[in-house]
N, C-alpha and C positions, 0 to 999 in steps of 0.2 A: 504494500500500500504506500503509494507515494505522502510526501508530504502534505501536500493539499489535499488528498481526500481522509488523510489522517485529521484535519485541518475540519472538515467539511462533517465528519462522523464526530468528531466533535461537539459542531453548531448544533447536528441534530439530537444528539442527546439532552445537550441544553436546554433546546425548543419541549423537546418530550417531558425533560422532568420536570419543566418549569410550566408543563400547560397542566389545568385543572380539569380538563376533562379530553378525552380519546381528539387525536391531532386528526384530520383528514389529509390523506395521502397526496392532494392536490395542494392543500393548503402548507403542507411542508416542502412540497417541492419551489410555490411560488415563495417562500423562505430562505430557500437554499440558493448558490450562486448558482449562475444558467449550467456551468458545468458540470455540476453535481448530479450524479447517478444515483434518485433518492430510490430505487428495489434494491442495487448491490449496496446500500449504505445501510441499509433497514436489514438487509441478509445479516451482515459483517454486527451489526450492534444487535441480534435478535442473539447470534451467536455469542456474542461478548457476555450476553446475562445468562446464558443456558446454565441453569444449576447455580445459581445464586439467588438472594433473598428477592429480588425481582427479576417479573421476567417481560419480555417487550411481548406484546400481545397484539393481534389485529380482530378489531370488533367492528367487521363490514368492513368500509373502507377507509378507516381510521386505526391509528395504532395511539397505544398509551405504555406507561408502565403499569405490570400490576405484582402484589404480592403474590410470592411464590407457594403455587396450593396445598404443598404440603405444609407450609408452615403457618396457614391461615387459624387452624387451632391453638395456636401460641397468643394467637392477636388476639383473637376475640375474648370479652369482656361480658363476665354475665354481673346482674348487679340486683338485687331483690330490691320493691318497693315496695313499703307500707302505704295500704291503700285504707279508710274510710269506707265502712259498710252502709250503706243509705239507709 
């Protein structure tokens, strides 16, 4: 990987983990400089997270980060509420 698409997978990680919700695949490429190959960028960074605490995800035609599913039972939080019987 040359410099500039080192450069460029970069941006796109950026973009991803700074968006709040699933990136549309058009809308990161209109993000990216014209030269940028945003499928082999999204290959190369889906691989980067394979088997870490996140993982890149495509939901339609949008990609996001998401937590990795086996460890989703570590996150989740149960919490009892005292409730008022009417």
């Amino acid at each position: 990987m040359s410099d500039v698409d080192a450069q460029h997978l970069r941006l796109l990680e950026a973009i991803l983990f700074a968006a709040a919700d699933p990136v549309p695949e058009r809308a990161l490429a209109d993000r990216l400089p014209d030269d940028a190959d945003v499928g082999t960028l999204l290959e190369h960074l889906g691989a980067h997270y394979v088997g870490r605490g996140v993982n890149l995800v495509k939901a339609g035609q949008a990609w996001a980060f998401r937590t990795a599913p086996d460890l989703a039972r570590f996150l989740t939080r149960e919490s009892e509420v005292a409730r008022r019987l009417s």
